[in-house]
VMD Tcl script that builds the backbone (N, CA, C; Angstrom):
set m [mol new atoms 195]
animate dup $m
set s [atomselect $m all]
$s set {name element resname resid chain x y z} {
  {N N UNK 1 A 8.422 -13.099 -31.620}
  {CA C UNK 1 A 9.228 -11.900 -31.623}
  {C C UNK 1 A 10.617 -12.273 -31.136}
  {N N UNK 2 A 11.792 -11.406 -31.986}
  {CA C UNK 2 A 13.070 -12.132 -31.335}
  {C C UNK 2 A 13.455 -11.318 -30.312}
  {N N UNK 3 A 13.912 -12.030 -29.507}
  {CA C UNK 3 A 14.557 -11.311 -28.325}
  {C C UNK 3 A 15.951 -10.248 -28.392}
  {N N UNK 4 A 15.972 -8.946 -28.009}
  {CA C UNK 4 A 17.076 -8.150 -28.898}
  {C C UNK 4 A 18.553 -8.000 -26.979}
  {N N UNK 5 A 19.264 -8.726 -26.700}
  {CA C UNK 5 A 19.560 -8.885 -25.459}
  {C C UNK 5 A 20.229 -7.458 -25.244}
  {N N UNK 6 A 20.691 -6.422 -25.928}
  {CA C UNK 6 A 21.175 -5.447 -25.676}
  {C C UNK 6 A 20.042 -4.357 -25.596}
  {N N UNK 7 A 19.013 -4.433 -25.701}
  {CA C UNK 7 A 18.017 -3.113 -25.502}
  {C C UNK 7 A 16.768 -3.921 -24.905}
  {N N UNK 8 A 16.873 -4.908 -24.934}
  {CA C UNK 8 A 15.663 -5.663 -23.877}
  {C C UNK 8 A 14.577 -5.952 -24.658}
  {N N UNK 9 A 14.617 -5.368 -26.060}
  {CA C UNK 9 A 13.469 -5.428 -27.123}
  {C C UNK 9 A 13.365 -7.537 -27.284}
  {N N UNK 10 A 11.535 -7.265 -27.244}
  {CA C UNK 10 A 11.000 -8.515 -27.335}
  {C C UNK 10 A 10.489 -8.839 -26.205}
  {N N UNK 11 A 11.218 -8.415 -24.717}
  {CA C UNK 11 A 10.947 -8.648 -23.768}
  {C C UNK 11 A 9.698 -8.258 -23.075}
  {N N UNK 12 A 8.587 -8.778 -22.269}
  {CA C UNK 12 A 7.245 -8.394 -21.686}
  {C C UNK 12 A 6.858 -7.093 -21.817}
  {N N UNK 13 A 6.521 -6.389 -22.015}
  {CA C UNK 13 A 5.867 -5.129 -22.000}
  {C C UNK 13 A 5.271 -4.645 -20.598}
  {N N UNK 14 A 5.223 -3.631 -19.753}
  {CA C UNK 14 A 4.462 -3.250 -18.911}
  {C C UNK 14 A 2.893 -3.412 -18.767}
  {N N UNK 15 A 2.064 -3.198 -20.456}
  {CA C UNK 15 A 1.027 -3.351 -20.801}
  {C C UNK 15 A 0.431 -5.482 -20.907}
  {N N UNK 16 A 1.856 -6.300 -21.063}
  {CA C UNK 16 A 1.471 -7.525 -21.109}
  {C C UNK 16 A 1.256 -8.081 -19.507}
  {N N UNK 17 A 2.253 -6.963 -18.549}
  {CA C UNK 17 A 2.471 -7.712 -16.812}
  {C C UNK 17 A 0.933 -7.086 -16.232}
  {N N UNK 18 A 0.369 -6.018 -17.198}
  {CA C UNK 18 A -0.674 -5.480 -16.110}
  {C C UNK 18 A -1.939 -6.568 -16.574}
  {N N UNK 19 A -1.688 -6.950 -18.006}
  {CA C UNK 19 A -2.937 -7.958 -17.856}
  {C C UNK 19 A -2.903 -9.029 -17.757}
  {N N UNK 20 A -2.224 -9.447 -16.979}
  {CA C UNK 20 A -1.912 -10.464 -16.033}
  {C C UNK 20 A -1.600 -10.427 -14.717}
  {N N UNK 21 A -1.880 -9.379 -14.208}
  {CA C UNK 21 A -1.933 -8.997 -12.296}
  {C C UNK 21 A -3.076 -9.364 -11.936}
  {N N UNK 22 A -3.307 -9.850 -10.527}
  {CA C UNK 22 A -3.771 -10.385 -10.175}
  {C C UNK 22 A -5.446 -9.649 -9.922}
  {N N UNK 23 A -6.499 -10.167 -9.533}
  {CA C UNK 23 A -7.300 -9.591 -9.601}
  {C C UNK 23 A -7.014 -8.353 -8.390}
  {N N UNK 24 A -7.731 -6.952 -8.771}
  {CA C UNK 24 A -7.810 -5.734 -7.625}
  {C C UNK 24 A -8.119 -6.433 -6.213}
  {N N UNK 25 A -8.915 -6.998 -5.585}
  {CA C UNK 25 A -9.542 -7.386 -4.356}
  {C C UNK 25 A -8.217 -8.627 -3.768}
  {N N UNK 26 A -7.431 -9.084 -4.647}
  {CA C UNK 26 A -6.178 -9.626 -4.386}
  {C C UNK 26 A -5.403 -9.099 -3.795}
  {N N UNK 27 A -4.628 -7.554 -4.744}
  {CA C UNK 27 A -4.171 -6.570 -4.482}
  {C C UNK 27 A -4.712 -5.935 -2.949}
  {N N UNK 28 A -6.014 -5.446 -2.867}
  {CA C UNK 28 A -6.314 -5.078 -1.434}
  {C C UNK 28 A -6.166 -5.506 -0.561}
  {N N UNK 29 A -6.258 -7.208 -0.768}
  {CA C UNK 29 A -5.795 -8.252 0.293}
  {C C UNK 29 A -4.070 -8.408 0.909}
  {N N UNK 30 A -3.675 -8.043 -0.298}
  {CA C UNK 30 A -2.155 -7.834 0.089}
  {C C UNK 30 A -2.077 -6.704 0.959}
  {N N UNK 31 A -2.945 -5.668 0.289}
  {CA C UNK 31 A -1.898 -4.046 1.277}
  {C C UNK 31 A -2.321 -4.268 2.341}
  {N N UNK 32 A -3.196 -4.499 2.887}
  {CA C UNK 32 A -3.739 -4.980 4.171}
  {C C UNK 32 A -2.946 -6.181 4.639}
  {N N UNK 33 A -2.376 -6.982 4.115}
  {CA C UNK 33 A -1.672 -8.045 5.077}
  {C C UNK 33 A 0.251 -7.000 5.411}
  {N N UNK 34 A 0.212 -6.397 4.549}
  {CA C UNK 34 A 1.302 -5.556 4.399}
  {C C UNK 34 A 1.904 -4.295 5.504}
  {N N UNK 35 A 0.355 -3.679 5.301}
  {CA C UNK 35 A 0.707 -2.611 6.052}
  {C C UNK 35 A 1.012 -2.870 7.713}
  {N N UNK 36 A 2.030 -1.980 8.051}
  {CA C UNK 36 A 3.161 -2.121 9.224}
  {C C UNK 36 A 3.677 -3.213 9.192}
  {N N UNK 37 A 3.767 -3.980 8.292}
  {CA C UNK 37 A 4.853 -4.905 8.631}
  {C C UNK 37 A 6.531 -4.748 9.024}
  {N N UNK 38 A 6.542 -3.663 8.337}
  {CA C UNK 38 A 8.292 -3.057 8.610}
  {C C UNK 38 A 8.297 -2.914 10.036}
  {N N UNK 39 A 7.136 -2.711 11.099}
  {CA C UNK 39 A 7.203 -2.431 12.593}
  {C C UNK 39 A 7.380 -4.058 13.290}
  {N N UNK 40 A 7.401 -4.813 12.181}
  {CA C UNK 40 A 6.824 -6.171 12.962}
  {C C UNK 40 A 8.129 -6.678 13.578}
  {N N UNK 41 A 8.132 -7.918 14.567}
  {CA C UNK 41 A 9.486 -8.511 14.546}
  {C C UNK 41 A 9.808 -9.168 13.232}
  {N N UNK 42 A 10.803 -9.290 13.263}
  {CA C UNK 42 A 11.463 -10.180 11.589}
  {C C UNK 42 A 10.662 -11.397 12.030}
  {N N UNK 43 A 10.436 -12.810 12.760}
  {CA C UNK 43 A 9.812 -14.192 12.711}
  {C C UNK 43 A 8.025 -13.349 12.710}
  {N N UNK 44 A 7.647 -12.277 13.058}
  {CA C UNK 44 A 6.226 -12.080 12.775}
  {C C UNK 44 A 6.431 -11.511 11.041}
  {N N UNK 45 A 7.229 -10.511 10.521}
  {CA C UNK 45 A 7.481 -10.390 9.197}
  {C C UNK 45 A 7.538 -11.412 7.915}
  {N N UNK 46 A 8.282 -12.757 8.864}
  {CA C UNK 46 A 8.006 -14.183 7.740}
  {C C UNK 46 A 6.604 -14.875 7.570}
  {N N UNK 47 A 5.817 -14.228 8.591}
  {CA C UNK 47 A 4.707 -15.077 8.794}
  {C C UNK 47 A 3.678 -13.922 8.308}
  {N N UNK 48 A 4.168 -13.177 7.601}
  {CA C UNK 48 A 2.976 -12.066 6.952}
  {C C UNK 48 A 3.148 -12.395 5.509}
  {N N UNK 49 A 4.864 -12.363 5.092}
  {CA C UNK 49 A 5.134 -12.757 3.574}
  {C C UNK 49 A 4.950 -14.107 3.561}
  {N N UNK 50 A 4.877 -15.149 4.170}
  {CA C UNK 50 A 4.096 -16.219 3.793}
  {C C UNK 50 A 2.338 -16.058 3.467}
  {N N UNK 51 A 1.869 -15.645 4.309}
  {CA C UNK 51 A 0.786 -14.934 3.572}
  {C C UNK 51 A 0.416 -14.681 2.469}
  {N N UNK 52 A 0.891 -13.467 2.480}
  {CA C UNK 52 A 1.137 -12.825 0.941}
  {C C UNK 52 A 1.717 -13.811 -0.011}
  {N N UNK 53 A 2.241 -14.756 -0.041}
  {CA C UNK 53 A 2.777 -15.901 -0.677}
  {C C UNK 53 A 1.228 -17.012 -1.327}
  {N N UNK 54 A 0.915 -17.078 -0.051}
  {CA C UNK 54 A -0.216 -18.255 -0.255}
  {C C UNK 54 A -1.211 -17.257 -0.712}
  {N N UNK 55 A -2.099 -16.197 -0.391}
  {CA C UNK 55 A -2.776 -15.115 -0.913}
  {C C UNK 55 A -2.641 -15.360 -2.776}
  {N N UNK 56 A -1.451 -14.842 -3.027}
  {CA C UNK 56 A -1.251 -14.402 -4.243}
  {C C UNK 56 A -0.687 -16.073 -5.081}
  {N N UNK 57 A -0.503 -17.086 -4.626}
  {CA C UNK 57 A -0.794 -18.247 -5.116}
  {C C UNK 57 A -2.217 -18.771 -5.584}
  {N N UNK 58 A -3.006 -18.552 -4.000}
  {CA C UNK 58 A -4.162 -19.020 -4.849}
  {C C UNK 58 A -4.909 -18.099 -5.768}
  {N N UNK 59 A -4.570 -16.920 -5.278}
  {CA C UNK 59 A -5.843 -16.171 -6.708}
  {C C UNK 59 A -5.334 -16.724 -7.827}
  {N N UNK 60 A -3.708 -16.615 -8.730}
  {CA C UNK 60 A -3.364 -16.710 -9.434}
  {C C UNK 60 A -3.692 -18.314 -9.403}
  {N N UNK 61 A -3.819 -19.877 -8.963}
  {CA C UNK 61 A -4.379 -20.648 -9.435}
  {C C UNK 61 A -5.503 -21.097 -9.870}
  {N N UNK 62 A -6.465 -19.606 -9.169}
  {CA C UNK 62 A -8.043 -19.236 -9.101}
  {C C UNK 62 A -8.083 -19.310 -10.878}
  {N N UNK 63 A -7.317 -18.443 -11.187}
  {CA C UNK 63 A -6.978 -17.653 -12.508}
  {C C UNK 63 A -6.678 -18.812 -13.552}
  {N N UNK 64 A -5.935 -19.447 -13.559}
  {CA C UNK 64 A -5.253 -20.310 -14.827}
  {C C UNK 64 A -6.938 -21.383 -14.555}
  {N N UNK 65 A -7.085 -21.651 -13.339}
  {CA C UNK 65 A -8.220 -22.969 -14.146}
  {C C UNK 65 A -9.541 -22.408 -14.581}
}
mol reanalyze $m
mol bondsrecalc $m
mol representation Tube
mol addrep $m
């Protein structure tokens, strides 16, 4: 499909990003590492989105092999 750069046509679809999200129990794993983090200190805040970093790395390498 060609890419149309003024209307975005060609580009991913909403329907192509959802079937490719990560598994649900991934997702749960995130909101739970998530929630109150905005209360956290900022050096406890890096050490939650690293988390969520490595979390959502490995499912998604779970995934491709």
């Amino acid at each position: 499909m060609e890419h149309d750069e003024t209307t975005g046509a060609g580009a991913p679809s909403v329907a192509d990003a959802s079937a490719k999200e990560p598994a649900p129990s991934a997702v749960d794993d995130i909101e739970v590492l998530l929630e109150g983090v905005r209360d956290l200190p900022l050096r406890e805040q890096v050490v939650v989105f690293e988390q969520v970093h490595t979390t959502l790395t490995d499912r998604l390498s779970e995934r491709e092999a």
